[in-house]
Backbone as a ProteinNet text record, in pm:
[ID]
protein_1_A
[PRIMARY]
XXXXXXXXXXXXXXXXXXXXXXXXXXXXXXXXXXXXXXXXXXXXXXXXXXXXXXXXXXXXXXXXXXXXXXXXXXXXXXXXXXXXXXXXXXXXXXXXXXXXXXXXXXXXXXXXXXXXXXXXXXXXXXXXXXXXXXXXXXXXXXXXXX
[TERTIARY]
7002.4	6971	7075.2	7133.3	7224.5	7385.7	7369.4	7539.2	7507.7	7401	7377.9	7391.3	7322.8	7371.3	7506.3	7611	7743.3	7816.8	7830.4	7858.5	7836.8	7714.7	7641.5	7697	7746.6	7865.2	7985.3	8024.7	8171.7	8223.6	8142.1	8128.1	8115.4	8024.2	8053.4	8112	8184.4	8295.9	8411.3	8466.6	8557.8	8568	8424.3	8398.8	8432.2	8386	8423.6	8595.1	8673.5	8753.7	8854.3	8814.8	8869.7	8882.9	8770.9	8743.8	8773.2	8774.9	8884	9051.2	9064.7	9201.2	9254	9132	9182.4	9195.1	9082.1	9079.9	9200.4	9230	9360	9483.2	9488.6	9554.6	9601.5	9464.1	9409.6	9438.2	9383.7	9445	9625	9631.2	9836	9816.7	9865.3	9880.8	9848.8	9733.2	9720.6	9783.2	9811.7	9910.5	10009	10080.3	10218.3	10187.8	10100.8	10093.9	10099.8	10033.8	10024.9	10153.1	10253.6	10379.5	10472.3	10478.4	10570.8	10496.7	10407.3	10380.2	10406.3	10377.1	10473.3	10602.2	10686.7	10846.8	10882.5	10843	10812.4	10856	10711.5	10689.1	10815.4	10816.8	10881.8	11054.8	11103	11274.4	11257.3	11142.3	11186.7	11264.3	11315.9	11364.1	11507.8	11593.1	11763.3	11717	11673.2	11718.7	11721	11794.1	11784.5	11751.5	11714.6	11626.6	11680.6	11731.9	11712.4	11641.4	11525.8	11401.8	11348	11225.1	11151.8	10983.3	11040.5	10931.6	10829.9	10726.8	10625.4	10601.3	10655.2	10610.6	10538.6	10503.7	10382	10355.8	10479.8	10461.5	10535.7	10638.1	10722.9	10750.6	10845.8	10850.1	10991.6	11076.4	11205.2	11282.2	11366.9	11415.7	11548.4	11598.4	11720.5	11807.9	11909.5	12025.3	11987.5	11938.9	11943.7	12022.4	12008.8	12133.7	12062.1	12081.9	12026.5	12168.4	12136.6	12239	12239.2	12382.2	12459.5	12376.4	12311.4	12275.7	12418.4	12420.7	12535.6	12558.9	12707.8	12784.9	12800.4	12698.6	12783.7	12867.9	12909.5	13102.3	13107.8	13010.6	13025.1	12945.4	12976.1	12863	12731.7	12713.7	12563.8	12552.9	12462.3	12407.4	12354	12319.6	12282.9	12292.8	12333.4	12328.9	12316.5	12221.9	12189.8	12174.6	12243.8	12196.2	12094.9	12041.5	11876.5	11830.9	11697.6	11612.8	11496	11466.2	11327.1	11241.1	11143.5	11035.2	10930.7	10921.8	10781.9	10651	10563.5	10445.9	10363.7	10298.5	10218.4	10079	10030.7	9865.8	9809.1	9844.4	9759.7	9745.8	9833.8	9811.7	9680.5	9589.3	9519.6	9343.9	9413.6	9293.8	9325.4	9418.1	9401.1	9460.1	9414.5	9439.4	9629.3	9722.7	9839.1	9883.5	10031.5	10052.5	10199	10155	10220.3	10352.8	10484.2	10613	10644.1	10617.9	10670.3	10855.7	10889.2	11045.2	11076	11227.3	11312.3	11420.7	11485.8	11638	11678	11798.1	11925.5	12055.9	12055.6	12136	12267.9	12402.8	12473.6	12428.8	12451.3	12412.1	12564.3	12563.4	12658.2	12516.6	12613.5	12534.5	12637.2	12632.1	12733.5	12643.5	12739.6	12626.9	12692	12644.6	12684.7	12667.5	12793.1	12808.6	12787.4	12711.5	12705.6	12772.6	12769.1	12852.5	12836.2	12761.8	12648.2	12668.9	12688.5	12713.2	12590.1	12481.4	12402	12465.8	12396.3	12429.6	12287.3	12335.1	12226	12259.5	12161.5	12159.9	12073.2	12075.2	11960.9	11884.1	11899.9	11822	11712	11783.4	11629.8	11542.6	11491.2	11416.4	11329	11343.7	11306	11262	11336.3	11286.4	11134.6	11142	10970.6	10868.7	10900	10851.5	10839.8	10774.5	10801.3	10872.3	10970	10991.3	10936.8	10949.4	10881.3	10979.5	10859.7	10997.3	10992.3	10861.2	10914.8	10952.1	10974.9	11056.5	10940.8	10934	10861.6	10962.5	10870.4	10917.9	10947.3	11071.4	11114.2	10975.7	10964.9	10857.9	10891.6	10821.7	10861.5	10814.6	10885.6	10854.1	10861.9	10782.4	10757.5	10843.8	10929.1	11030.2	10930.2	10932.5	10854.1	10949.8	10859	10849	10902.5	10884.6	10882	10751.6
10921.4	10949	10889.6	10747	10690.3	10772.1	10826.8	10870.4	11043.2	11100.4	11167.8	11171.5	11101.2	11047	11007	10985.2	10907	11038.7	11175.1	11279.5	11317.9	11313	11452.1	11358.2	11221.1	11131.7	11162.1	11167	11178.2	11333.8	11414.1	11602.8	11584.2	11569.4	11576	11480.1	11354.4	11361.8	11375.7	11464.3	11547.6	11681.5	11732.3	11844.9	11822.7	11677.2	11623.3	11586.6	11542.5	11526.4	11701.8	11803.5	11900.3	11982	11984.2	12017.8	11948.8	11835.9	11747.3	11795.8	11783.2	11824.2	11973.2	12051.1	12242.7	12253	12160.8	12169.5	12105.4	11949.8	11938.5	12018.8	12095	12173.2	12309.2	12332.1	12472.8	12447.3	12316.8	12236.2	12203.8	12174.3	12186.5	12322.3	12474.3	12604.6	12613.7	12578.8	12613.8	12583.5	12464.9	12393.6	12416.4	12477.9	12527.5	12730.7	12750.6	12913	12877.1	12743.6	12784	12762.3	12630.9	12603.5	12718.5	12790.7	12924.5	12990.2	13039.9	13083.9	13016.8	12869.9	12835.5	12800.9	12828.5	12843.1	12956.3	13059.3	13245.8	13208.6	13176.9	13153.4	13073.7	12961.5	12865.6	12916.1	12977.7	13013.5	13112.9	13260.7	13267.8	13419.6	13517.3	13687.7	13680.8	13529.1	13559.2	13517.1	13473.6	13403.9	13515.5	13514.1	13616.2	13511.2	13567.1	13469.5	13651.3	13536.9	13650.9	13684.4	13541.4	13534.7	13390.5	13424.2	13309.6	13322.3	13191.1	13172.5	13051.4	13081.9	12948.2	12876.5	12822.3	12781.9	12691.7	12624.2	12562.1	12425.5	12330.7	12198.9	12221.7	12343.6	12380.1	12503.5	12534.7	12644.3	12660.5	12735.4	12803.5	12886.8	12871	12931.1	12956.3	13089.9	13114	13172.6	13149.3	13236.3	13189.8	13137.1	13091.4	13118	13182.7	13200.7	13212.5	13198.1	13178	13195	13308.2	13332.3	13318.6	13290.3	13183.6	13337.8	13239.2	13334	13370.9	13435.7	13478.9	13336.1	13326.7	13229.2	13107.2	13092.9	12999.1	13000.9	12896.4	12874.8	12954.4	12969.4	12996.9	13138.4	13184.1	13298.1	13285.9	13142	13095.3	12964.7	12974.1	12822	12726.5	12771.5	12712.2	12808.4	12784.3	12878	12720.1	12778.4	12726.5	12810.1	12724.4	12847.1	12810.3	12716.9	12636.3	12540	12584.9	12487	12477.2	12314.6	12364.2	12254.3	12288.7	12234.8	12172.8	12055.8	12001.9	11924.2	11987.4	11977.8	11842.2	11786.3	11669.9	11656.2	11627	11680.3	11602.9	11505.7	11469.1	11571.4	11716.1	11810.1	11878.1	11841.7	11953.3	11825.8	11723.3	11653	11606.8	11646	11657.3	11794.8	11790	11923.9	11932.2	11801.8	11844.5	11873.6	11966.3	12028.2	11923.4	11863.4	11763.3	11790.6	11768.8	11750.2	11654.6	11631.9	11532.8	11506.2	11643.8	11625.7	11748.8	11766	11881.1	11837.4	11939.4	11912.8	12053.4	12016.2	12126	12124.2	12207.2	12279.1	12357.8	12295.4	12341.1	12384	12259.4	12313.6	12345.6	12408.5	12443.3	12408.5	12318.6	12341.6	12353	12409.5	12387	12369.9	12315.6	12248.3	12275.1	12299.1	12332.9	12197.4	12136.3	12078.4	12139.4	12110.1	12143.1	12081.3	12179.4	12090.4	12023.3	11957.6	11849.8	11742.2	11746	11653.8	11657.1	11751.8	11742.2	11835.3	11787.8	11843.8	11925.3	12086.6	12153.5	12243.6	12181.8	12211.2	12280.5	12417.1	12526.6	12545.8	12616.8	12626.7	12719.7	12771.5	12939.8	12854.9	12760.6	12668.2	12625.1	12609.9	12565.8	12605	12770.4	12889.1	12884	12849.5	12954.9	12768.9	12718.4	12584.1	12486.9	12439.3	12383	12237.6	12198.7	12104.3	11962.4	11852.6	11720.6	11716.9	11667.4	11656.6	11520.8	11398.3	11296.3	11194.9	11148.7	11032.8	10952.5	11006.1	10918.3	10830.8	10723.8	10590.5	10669.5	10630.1	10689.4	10649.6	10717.8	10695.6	10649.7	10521.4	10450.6	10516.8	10532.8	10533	10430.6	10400	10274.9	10332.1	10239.8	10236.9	10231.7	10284.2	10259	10181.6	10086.8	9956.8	9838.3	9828.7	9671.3	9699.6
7088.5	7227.8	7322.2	7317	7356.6	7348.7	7255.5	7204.2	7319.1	7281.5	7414.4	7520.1	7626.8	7738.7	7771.7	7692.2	7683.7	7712.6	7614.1	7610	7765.1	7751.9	7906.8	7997	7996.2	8151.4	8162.1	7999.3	8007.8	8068.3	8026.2	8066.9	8217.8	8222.2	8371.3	8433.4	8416.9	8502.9	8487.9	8349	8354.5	8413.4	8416.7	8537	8643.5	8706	8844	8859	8776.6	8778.3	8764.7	8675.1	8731.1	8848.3	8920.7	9020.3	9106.8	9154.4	9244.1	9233.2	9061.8	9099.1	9160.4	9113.9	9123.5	9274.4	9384.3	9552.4	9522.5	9510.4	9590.9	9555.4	9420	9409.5	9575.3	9548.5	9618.2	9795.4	9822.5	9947.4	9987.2	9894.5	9933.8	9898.2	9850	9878.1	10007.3	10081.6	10184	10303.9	10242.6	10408.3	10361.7	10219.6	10253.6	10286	10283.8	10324.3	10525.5	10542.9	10677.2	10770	10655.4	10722.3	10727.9	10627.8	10588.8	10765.3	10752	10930.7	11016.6	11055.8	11143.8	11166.4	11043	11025.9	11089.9	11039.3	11091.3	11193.8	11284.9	11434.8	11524.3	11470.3	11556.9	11542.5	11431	11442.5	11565.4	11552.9	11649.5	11657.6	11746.6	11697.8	11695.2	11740.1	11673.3	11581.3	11496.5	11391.4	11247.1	11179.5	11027.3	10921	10839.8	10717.6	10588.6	10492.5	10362	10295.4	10310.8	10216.3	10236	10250.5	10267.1	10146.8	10094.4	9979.1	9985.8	9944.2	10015	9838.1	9782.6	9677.7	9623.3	9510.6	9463.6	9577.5	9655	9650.7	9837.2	9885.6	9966.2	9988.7	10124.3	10136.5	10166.3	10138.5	10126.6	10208.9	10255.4	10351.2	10318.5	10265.5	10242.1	10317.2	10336.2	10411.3	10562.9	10649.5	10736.7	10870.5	10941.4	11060.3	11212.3	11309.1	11452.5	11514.3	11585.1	11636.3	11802.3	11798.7	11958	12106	12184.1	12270	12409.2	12482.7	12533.8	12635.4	12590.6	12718.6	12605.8	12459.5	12339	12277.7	12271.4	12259.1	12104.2	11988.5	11846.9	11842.5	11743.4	11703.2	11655.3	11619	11548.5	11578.2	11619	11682	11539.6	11481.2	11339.9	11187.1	11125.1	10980.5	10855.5	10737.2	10675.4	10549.4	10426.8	10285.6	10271.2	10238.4	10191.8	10277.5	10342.3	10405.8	10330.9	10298.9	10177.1	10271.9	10277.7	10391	10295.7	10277.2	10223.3	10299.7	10292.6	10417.7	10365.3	10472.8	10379.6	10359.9	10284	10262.8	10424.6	10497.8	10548.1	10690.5	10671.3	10737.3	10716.9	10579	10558	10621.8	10705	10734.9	10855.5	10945.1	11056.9	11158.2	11251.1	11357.2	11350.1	11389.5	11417.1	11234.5	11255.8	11145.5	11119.6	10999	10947.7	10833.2	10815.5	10743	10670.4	10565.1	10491.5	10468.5	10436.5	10459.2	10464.9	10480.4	10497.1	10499.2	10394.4	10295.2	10326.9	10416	10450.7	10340.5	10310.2	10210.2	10297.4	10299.7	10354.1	10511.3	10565.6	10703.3	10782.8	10937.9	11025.3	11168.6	11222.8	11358.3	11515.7	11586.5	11691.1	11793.5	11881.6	12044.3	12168	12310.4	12395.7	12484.3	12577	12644.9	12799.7	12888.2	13005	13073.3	13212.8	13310.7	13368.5	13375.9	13416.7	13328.1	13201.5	13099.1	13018.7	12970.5	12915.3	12733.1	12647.6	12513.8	12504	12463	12407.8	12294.4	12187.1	12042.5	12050	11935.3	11945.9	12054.1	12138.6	12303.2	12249.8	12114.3	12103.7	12087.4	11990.1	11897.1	12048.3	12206.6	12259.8	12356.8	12390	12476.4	12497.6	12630.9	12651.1	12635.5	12615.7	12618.4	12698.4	12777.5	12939.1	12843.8	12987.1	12991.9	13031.7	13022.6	13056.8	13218.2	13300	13385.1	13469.3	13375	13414.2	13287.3	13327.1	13193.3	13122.7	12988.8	12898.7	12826.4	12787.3	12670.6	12564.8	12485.3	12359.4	12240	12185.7	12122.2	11972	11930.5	11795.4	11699.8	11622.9	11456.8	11368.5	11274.4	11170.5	11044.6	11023.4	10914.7	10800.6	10705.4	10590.4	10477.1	10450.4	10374.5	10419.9	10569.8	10642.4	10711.2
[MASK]
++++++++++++++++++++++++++++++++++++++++++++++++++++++++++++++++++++++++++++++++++++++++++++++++++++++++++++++++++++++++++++++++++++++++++++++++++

């Protein structure tokens, strides 16, 4: 009866333990299906893409190009062979949409100097987006592992 009971614990919490793993499985797919849409979104109608793949852990971005809007000194404001985007689960437990990293693969970036003296890098990436127009505190980030 004892060696029974032992069985019918260990079963089910290897049941419990598959099923934990198959959601968090099933949970990252989802926050990388939703980053692949907001990559879509946020490049934006210059930009050309050769192929974009959302895969098991990241999402892929091949051939890369954004092209220079009129009056930029280059023909492409950014071109990239590989952008691979890795999202972070703690996107799939809160509202803002969270990045763990992103690895550029042969990047090109060029920038426009104003006459004013201001530097502007990718202006498409920012089109259509109000500006701040009073002065905030630079905002800290925590170095990880101090």
């Amino acid at each position: 009866m004892v060696a029974g009971r032992g069985k019918r614990r260990g079963l089910i919490g290897l049941v419990a333990l598959v099923v934990l793993i198959a959601g968090g499985v099933g949970g990252f797919r989802v926050a990388v299906g939703m980053l692949k849409s907001k990559v879509e979104e946020a490049l934006g109608r210059d930009s050309e893409i050769k192929d974009i793949l959302a895969g098991w852990s990241s999402v892929n971005v091949d051939g890369l190009r954004i092209k220079g809007p009129t009056g930029w000194p280059a023909a492409d404001v950014l071109r990239a062979e590989r952008v691979v985007i890795v999202p972070s689960l703690r996107s799939l437990f809160s509202p803002q949409f969270r990045v763990y990293s992103i690895t550029i693969v042969r990047p090109y970036l060029s920038a426009l100097r104003t006459t004013d003296g201001k530097l502007e890098v990718v202006p498409s990436l920012f089109a259509g987006r109000p500006r701040a127009t009073t002065k905030q505190a630079p905002r800290r980030r925590a170095v990880p592992g101090q």
